[in-house]
C-alpha positions as CSV (number, residue, x, y, z in Angstrom):
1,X,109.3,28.9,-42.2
2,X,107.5,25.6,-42.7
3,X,107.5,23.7,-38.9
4,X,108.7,20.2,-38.4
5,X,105.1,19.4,-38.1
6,X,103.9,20.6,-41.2
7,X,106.8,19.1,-43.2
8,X,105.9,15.5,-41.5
9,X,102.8,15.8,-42.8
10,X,103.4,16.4,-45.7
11,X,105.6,13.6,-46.0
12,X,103.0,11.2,-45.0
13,X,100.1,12.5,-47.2
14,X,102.7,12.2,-50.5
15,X,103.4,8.5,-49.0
16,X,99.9,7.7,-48.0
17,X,98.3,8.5,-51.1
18,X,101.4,7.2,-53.6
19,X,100.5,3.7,-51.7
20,X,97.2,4.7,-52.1
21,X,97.2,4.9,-55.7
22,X,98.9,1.7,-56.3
23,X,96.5,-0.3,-54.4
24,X,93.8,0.9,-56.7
25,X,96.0,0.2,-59.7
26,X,96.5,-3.0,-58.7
27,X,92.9,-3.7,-58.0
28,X,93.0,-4.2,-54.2
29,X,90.6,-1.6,-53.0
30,X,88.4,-3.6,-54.8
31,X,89.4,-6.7,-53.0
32,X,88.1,-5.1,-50.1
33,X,91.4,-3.9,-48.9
34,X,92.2,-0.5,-47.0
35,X,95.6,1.3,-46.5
36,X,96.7,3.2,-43.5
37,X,99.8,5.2,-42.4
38,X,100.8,3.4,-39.6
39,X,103.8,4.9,-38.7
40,X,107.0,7.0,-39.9
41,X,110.5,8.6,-39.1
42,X,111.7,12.0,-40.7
43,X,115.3,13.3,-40.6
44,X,115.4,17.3,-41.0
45,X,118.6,18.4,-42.8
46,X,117.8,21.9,-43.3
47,X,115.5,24.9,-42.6
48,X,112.7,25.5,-44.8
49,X,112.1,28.8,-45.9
50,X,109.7,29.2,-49.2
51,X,106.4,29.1,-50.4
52,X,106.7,26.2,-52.3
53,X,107.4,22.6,-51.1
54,X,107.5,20.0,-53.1
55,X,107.4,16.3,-51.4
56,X,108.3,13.4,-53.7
57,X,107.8,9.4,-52.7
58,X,108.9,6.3,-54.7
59,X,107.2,3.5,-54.2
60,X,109.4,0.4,-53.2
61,X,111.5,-1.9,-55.9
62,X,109.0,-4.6,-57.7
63,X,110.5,-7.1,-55.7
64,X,109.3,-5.6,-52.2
65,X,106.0,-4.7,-53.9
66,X,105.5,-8.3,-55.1
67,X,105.9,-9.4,-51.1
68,X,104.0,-7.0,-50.0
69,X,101.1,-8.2,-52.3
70,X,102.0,-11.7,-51.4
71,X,101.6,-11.0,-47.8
72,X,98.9,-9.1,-48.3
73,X,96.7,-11.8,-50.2
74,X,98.0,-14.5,-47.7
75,X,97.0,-13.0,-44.2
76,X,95.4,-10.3,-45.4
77,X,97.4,-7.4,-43.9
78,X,101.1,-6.4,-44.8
79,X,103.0,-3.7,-44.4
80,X,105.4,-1.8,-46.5
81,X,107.5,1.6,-46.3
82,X,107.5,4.5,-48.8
83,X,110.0,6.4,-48.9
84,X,110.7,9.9,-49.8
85,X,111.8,13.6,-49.6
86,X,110.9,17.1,-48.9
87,X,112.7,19.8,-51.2
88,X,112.8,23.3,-51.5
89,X,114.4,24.7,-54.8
90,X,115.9,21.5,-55.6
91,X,117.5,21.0,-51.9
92,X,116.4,18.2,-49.8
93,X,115.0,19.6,-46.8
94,X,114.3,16.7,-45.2
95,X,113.9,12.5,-45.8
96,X,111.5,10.7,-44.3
97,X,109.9,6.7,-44.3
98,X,106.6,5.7,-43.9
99,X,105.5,2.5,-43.0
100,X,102.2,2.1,-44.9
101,X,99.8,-0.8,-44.4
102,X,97.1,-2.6,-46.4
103,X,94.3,-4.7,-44.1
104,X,91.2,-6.0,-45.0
105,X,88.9,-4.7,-42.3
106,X,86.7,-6.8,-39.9
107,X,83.2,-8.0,-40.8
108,X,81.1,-6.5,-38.1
């Protein structure tokens, strides 16, 4: 049996690094910009009892990308949520959001 734990984070590794790789294909990381998981929420709707999980995120429409990038560019930091889901032989086993955000970090 996977724990609530485990199935969080595996939630917000698949969200982290989908955001992840679209900062890079966008060209950001070499901007100078970082991404962080900031924060998230998970609803559980069933037990999960296998050896495989699979975790899938989407990345937002273009239109919230496009803002986020905006935002991003303009103050350098934005925020943004991926969403996604946790499934185990095709059955959800949980949904969950996380809020992602992009920052350039502080000149020492």
């Amino acid at each position: 049996t996977a724990f609530a734990g485990s199935l969080y984070s595996v939630g917000v590794l698949s969200a982290y690094y989908l955001g992840r790789s679209w900062v890079q294909r966008e060209g950001l990381d070499s901007a100078g910009f970082e991404l962080v998981a900031k924060s998230g929420r998970i609803d559980y709707k069933r037990p999960v009892k296998a050896s495989a999980i699979v975790a899938r995120s989407v990345l937002p429409s273009d239109a919230e990308l496009a803002a986020f990038r905006a935002t991003l560019e303009a103050e350098g930091k934005a925020f943004v949520d991926i969403c996604g889901e946790v499934c185990v032989e095709e059955k959800v086993a949980c949904e969950y959001s996380i809020t992602v955000c992009a920052f350039k970090p502080r000149t020492k």
